[in-house]
C-alpha positions as CSV (number, residue, x, y, z in Angstrom):
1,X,-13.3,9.9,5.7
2,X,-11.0,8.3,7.8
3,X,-8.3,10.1,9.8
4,X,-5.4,8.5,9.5
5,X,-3.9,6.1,7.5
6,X,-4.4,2.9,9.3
7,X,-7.9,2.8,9.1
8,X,-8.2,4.2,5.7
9,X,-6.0,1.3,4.6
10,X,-7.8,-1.2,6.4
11,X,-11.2,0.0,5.6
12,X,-10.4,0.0,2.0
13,X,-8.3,-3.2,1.9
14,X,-12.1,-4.9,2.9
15,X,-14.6,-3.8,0.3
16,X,-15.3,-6.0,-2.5
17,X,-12.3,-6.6,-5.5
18,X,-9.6,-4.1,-3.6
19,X,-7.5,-7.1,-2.0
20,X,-7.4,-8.8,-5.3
21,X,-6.3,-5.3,-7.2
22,X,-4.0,-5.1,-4.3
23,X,-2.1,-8.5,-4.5
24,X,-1.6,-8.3,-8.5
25,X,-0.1,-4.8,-8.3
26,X,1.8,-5.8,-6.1
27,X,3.0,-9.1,-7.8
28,X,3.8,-6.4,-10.6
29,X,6.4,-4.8,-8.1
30,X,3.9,-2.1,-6.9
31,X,4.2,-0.8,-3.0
32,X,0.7,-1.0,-2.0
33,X,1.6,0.7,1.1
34,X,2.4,3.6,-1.3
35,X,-0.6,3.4,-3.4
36,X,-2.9,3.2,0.1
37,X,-1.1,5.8,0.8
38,X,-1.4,7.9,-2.7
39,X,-5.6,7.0,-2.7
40,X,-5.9,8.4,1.4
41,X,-4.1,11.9,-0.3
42,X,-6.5,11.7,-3.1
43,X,-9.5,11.4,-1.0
44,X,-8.0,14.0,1.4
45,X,-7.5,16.8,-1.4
46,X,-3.8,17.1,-0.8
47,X,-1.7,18.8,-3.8
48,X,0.5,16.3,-5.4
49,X,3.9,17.6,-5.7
50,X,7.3,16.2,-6.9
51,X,9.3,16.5,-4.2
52,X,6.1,15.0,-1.5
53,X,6.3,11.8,-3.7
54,X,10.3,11.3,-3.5
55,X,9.5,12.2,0.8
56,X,7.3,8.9,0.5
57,X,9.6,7.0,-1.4
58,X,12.6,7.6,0.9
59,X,10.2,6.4,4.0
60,X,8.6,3.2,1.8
61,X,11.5,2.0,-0.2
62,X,14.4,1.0,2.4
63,X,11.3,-0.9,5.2
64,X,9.9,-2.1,2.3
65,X,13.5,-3.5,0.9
66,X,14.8,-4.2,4.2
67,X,11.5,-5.1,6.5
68,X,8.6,-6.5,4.8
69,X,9.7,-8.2,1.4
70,X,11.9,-10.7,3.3
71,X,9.5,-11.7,5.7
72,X,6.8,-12.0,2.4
73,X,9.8,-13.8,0.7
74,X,9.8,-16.6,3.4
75,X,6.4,-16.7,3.4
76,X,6.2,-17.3,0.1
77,X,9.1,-19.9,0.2
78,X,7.1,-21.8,3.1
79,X,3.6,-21.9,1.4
80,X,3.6,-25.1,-0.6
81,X,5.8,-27.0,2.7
82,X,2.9,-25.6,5.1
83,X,0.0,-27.2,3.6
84,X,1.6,-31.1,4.3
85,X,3.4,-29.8,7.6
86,X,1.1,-28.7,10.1
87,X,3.7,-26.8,13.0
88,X,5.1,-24.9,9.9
89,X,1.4,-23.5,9.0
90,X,1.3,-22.1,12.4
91,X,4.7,-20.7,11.8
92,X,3.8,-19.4,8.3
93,X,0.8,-17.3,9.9
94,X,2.7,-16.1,12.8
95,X,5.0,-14.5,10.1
96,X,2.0,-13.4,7.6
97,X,1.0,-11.8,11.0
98,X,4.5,-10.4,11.3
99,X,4.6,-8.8,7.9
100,X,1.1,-7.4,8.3
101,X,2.8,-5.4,11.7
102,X,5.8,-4.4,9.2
103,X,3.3,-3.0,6.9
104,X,1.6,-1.4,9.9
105,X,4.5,0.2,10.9
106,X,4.9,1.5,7.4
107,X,1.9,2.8,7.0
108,X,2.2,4.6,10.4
109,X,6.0,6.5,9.3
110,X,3.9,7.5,6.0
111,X,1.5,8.9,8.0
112,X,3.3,10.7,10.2
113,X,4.8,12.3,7.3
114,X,2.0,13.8,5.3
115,X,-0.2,15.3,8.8
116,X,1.5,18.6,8.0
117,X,0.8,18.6,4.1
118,X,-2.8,20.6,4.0
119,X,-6.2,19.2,3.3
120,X,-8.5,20.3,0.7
121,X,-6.5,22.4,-1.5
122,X,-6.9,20.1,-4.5
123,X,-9.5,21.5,-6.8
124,X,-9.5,18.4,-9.5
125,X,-8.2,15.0,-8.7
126,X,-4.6,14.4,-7.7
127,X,-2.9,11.7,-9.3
128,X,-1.2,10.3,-6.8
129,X,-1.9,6.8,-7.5
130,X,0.3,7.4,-10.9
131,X,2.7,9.4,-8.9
132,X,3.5,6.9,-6.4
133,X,3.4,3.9,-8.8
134,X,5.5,5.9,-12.1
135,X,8.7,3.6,-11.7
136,X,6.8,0.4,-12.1
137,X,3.7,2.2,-14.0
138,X,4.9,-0.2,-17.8
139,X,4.6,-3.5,-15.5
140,X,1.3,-1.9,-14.0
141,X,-2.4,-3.0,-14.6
142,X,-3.8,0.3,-14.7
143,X,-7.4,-0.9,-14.6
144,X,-6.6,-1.8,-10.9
145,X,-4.8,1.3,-10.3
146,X,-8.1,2.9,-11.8
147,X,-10.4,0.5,-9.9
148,X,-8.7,1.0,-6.5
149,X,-9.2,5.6,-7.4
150,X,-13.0,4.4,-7.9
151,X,-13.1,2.7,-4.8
152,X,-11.3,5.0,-2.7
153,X,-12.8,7.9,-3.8
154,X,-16.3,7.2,-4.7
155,X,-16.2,8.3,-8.1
């Protein structure tokens, strides 16, 4: 079990189908940041509770608003002009590298937040994947919701 957050994330971002889960939740409008975030509490055994998920949200919604979806946005805007222009490529992975920090520093406020909720009080499976994902959860595939749980959690 990984300790914090970073490394759970990162750790779980690499095994086999996770990335590609990842990227079409998140082309649905899911924060992946939150859902990394909701399968680390799962694995951890912390309680889900209403007012822990709105904590998360407040953190996640204004960096993610205001931080990292403009820098994906140019990204984005730059991919199809980077492939013929080569100084703009270098450019367009200096800011993928960028956004990966922003996502970082995301991850690392979330964090911070949940090291005083308590481990291991959980007696059945949290759903904190549903929890964190319930405003987008119509646009949602839930198999990858379901398929990043499996993964995280080993069951």
């Amino acid at each position: 079990m990984c300790a914090d957050l970073w490394s759970f994330a990162l750790s779980l971002y690499a095994r086999p189908g996770v990335e590609a889960d990842c990227l079409r939740l998140q082309e649905q409008g899911a924060d992946v940041c939150l859902l990394l975030c909701g399968a680390w509490l799962e694995q951890r055994g912390v309680v889900l509770k209403l007012e822990r998920v709105q904590a998360l949200r407040q953190i996640a919604r204004p960096w993610q608003t205001q931080v990292v979806e403009p820098l994906r946005q140019v990204r984005t805007q730059w991919r199809a002009m980077a492939q013929q222009d080569a100084q703009l490529r270098v450019l367009r992975e200096r800011l993928k590298a960028l956004e990966l920090d922003a996502e970082r520093a995301l991850l690392t406020r979330l964090d911070a937040l949940v090291q005083a909720w308590p481990t291991g009080e959980a007696t059945d499976q949290q759903p904190w994947l549903e929890g964190l994902a319930a405003e987008d959860a119509a646009n949602l595939d839930h198999d990858a919701l379901h398929r990043l749980r499996v993964v995280a959690t080993g069951t």
